[in-house]
C-alpha distance (Angstrom), angle and dihedral (degrees) to the residues before:
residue distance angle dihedral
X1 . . .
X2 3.62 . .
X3 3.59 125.0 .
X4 3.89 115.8 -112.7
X5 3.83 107.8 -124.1
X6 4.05 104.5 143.6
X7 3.02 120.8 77.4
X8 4.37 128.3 -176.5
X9 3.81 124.9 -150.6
X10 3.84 113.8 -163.7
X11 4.35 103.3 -147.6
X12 3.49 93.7 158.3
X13 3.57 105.8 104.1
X14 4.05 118.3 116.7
X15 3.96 88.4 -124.1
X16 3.74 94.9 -137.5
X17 3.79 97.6 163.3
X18 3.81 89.4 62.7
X19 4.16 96.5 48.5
X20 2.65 144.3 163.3
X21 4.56 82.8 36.9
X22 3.08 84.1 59.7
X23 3.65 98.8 63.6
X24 3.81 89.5 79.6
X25 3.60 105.5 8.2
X26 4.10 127.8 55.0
X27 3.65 111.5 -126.0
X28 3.66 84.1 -134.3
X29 4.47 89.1 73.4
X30 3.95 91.9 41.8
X31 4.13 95.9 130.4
X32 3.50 119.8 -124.8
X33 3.81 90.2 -144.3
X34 3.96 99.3 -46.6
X35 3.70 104.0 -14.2
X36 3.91 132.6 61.8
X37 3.60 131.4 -109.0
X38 3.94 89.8 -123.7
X39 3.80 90.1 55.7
X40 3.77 93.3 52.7
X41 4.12 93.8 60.1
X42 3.98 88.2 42.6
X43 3.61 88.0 59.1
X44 3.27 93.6 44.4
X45 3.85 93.3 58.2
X46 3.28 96.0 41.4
X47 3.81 91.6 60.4
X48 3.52 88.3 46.7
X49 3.62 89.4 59.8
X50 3.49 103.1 -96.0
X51 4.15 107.4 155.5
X52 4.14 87.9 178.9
X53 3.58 146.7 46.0
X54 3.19 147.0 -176.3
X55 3.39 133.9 -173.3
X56 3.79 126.4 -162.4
X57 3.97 107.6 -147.5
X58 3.66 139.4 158.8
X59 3.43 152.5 -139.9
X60 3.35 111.7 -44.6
X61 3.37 99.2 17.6
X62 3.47 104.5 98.2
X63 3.53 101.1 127.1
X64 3.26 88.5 75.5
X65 4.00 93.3 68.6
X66 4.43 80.1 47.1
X67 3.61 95.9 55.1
X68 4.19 89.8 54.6
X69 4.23 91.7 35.1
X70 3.80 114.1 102.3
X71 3.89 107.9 -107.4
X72 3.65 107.9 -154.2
X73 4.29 94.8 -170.4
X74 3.23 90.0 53.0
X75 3.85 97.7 47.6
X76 4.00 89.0 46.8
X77 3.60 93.6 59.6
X78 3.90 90.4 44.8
X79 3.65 95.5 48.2
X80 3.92 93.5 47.5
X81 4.16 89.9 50.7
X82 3.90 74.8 68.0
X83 4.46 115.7 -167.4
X84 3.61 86.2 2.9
X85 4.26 101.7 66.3
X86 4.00 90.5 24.5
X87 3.96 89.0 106.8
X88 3.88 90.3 38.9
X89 3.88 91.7 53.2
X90 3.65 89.6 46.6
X91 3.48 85.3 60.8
X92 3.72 99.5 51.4
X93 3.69 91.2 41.0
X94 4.27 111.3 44.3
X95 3.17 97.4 78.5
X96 3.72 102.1 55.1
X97 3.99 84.7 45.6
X98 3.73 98.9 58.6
X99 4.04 105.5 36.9
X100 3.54 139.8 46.8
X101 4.50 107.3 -129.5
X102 3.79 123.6 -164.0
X103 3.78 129.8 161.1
X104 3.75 149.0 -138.5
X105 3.02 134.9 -171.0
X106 4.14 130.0 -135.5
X107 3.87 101.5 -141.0
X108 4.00 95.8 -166.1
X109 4.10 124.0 21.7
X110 3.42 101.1 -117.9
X111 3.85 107.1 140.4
X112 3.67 140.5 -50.4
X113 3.85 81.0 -92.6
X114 3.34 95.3 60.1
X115 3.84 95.0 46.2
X116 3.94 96.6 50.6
X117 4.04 84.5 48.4
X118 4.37 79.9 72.5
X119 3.82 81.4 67.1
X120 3.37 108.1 55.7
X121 4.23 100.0 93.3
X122 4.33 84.0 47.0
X123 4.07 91.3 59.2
X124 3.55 103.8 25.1
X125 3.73 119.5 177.1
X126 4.13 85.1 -15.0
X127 3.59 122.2 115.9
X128 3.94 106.0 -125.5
X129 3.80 152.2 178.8
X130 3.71 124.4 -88.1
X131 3.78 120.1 -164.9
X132 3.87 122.4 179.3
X133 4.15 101.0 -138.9
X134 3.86 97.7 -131.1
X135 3.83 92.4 52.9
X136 4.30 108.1 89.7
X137 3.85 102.0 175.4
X138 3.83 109.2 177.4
X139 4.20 130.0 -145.1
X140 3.66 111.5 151.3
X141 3.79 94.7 -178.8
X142 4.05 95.2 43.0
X143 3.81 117.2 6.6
X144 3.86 120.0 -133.6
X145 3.57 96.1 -114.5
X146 3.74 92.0 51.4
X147 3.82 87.0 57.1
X148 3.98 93.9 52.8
X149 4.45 83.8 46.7
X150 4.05 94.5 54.4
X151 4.20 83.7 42.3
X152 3.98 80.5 54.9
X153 3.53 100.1 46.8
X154 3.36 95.5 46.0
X155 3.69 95.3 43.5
X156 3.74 109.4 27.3
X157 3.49 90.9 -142.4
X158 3.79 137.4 109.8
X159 4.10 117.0 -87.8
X160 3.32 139.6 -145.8
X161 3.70 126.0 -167.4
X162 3.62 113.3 -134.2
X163 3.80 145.0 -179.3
X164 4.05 139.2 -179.8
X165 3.46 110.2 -93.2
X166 4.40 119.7 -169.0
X167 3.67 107.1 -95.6
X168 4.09 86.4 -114.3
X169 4.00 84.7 65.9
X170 3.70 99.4 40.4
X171 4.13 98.6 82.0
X172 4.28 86.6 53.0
X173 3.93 85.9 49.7
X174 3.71 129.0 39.1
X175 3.61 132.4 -98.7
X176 4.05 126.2 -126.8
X177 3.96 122.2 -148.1
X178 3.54 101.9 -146.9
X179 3.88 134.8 146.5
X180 3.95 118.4 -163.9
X181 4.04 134.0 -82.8
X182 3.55 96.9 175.3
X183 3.64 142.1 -51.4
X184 3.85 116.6 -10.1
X185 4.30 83.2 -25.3
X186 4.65 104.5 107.4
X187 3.90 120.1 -172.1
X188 3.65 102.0 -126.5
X189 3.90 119.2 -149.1
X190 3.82 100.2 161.4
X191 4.01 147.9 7.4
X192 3.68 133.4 -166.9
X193 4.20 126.0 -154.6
X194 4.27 108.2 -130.0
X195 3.75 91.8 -24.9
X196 3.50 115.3 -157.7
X197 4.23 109.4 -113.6
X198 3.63 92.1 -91.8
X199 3.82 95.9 52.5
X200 3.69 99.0 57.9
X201 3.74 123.7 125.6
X202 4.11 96.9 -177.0
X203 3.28 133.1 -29.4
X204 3.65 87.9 -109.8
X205 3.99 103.3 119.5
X206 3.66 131.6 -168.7
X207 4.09 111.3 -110.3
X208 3.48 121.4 -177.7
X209 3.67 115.4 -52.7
X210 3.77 132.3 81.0
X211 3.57 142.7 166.9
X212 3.52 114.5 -147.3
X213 4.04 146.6 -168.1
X214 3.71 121.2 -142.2
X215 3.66 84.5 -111.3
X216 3.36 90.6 81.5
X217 4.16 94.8 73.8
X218 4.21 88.5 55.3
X219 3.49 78.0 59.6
X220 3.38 110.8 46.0
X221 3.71 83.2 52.3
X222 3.69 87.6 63.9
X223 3.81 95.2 47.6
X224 3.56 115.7 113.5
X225 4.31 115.7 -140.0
X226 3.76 116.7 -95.8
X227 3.85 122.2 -160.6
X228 3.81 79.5 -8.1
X229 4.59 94.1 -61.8
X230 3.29 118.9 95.4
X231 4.00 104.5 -126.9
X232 3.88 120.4 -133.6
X233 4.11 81.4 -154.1
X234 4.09 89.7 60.8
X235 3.75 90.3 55.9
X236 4.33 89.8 44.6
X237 3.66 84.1 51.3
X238 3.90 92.5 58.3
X239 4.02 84.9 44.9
X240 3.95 94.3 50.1
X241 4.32 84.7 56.0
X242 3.44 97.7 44.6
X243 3.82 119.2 33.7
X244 4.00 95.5 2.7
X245 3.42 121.8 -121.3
X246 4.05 124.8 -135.7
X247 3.98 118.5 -125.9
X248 4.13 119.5 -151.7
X249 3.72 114.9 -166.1
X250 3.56 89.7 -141.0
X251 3.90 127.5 -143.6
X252 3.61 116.9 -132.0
X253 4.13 124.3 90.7
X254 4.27 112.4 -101.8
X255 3.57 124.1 -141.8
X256 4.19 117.6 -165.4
X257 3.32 102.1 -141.5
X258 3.74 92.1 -173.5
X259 3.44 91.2 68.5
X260 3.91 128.9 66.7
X261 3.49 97.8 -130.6
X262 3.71 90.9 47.6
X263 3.70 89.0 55.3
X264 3.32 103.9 56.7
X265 3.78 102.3 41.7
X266 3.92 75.2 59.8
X267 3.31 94.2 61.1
X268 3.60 95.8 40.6
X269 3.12 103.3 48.7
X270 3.88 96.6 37.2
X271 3.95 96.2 48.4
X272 3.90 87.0 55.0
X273 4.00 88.6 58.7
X274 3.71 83.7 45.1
X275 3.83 115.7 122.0
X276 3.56 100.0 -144.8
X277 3.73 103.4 35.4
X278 3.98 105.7 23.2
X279 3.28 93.6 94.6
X280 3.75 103.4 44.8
X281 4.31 82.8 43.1
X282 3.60 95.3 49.8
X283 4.21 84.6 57.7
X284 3.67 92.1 43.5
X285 3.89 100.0 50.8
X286 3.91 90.2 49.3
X287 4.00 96.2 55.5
X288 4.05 83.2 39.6
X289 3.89 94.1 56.9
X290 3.78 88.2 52.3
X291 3.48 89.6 73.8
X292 3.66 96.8 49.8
């Protein structure tokens, strides 16, 4: 069984929940407190083992190929502050150190289907990662999309990473049939996109991370347009009845960042873990609730 070491992030979407930011600025670089989202799911990859990425943008969003470019000014001035901006050019530099980046872009928005369909020549006949870009799920001590790679190695079967979402959320997400292996680890027979209340299987949704064969692009070639997209979750459901997928209700706490509310309990929660302003938050945030 081959080894999963590509992974795909689709950053394409317009981000029209988040206007008028988004205007100028992808949702996908909002900082939670001095780094952006986009950052936190390359690192998680890469300490998945992840060696390359690509990330489906479009137009417009070109800053996101900036943010992960080398930028040699920058670095000069860094390097000559000398022991001072060592951590701070560690920061700008890791990334580009430890994975390989490339880019495509999706010309029309037709779908998350459509927009992993750019990646098909990038991961071949590999099985691979696929990471929605507004979707920051964090595990210091074992990264989500290491969780979904052990269910694939032990399984040999797609994955989907899941969590329990309030039956008021379930018909704007989609709903997993699934019955338990072991653990956190679900067979999963079947999946439905924003079912209505009848239609729902669990309230087990899929959020963010998959692991995926190269199946999956015959597939998508087969699926059929919905609402006028093409939805990556269509072709999954055809997977899930055929070959059977495997579900892991992953552990690790998700932040939306395409949604305000999302947003700023990442930044709230986030710059309270924060090692130079935790502490000095923490003390704010308790004299601000007093006022509430």
């Amino acid at each position: 069984m081959k080894k999963v070491t590509k992974a795909v992030i689709l950053a394409a979407g317009l981000g029209t929940r988040m206007l008028p930011a988004t205007k100028s600025v992808p949702k996908e670089l909002f900082p939670i407190v001095d780094k952006p989202a986009l950052q936190y799911i390359v690192e998680e990859l890469v300490n998945s083992g992840i060696e390359d990425i690509m990330i489906i943008i479009s137009r417009g969003k070109t800053l996101i190929e900036d943010h992960f470019d080398k930028s040699p000014e920058l670095e000069e001035r860094l390097i000559a502050g000398g022991e001072k901006k060592k951590a701070l050019l560690d920061s700008v530099q890791s990334i580009a150190k430890n994975v390989k980046i490339c880019y495509a872009r999706q010309k029309e928005m037709l779908g998350t289907g459509n927009a992993l369909m750019e990646a098909r020549s990038f991961t071949g006949n590999d099985p691979f990662v696929v990471c929605y870009g507004d979707d920051v799920i964090i595990n210091d001590e074992y990264p989500v999309t290491k969780q979904l790679i052990d269910a694939y190695d032990e399984t040999g079967k797609g994955v989907v990473g899941v969590q329990a979402v309030t039956p008021e959320q379930i018909t704007s997400y989609s709903s997993m049939k699934v019955e338990n292996i072991h653990d956190n680890v679900y067979d999963l027979t079947d999946m439905i996109e924003k079912p209505k209340p009848e239609q729902v299987f669990s309230l087990f949704s899929c959020l963010g991370r998959m692991v995926l064969p190269a199946k999956i692009y015959d597939l998508l070639d087969k699926t059929t347009f919905n609402n006028g997209e093409i939805f990556l979750t269509d072709a999954m459901k055809v997977l899930s009845n055929t070959d059977g997928m495997v579900a892991v209700d992953f552990i690790g706490k998700r932040y939306d960042m395409g949604n305000k509310l999302g947003v700023m309990e990442a930044q709230v929660e986030m710059a309270l873990k924060h090692p130079e302003i935790g502490e000095g938050f923490r003390e704010y945030l308790k004299e601000f609730c007093k006022t509430l």
